[in-house]
C-alpha positions as CSV (number, residue, x, y, z in Angstrom):
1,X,20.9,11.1,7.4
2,X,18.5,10.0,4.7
3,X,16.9,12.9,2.8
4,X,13.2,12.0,1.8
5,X,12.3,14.1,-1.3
6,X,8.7,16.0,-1.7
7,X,5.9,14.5,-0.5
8,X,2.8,14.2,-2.5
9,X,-0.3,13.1,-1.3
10,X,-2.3,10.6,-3.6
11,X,-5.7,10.0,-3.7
12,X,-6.7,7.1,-1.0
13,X,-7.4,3.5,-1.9
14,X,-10.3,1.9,-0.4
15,X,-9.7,-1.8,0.1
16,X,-12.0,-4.6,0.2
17,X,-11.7,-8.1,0.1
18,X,-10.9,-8.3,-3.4
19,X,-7.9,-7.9,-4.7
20,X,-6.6,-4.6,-6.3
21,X,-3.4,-3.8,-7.8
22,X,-1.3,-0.5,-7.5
23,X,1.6,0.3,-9.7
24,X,4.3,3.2,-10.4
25,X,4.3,4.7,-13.6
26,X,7.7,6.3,-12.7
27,X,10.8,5.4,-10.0
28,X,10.5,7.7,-6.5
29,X,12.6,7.6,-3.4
30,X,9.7,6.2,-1.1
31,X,6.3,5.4,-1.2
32,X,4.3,5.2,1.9
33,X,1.1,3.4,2.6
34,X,-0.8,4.0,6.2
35,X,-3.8,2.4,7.2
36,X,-6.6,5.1,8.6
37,X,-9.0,2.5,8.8
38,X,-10.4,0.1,11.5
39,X,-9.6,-3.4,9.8
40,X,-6.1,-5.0,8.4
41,X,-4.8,-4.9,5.3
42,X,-2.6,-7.6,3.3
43,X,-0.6,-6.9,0.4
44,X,1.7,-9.5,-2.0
45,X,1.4,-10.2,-5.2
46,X,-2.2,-9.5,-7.0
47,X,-2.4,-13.4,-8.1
48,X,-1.1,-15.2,-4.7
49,X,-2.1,-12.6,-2.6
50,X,-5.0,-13.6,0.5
51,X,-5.0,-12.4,3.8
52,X,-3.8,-15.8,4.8
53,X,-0.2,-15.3,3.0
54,X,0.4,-11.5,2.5
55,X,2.4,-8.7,4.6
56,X,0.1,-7.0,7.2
57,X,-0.4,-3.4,7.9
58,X,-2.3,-3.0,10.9
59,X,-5.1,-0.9,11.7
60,X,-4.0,2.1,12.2
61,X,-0.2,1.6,11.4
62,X,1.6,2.4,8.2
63,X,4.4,0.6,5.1
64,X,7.0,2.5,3.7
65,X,9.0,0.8,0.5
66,X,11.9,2.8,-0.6
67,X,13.8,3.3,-3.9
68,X,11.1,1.5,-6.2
69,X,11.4,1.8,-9.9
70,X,9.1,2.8,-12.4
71,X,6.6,-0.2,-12.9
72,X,6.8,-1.5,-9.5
73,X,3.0,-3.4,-8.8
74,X,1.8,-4.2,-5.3
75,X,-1.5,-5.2,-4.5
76,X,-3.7,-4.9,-1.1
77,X,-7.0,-6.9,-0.1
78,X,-8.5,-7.5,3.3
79,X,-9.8,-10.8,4.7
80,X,-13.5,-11.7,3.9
81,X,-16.3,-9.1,5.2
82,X,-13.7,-6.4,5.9
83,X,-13.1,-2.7,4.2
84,X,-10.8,-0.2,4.8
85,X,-8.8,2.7,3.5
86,X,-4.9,3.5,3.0
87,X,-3.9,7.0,2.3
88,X,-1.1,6.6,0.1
89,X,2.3,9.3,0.0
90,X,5.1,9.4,-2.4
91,X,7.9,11.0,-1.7
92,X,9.6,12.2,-5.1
């Protein structure tokens, strides 16, 4: 079985429909991203990323991305009109 490390909560990202990165300053076992709020969220690459081309995570669903290294970038929007918030936890 897979042994998750410590989690640590981070302080939540609230998402709009412009772009924002989010990078790692140093490597963890996982990093997970879940959606508390009522709209979708994309995420790609911060300059090809629109809610037309980038990974979903539902409403109310969550991401996880495992054995990133330090420097690691993602970036999240959501389509036109739309907010929303991920709470974001890394497990160390």
């Amino acid at each position: 079985m897979y042994s998750l490390g410590n989690p640590e909560e981070q302080t939540p990202l609230s998402i709009t429909a412009t772009a924002q990165e989010y990078q790692l300053t140093h490597g963890i076992q996982s990093i997970e991203f879940q959606n508390s709020g009522t709209k979708d969220v994309y995420f790609g690459k911060l300059s090809t990323l629109t809610s037309a081309r980038g990974g979903v995570i539902y409403a109310g669903s969550n991401k996880t991305f495992e054995n990133v290294g330090a420097g690691w970038k993602i970036s999240f929007l959501c389509a036109t009109g739309n907010t929303s918030t991920l709470r974001v936890i890394k497990y160390l």
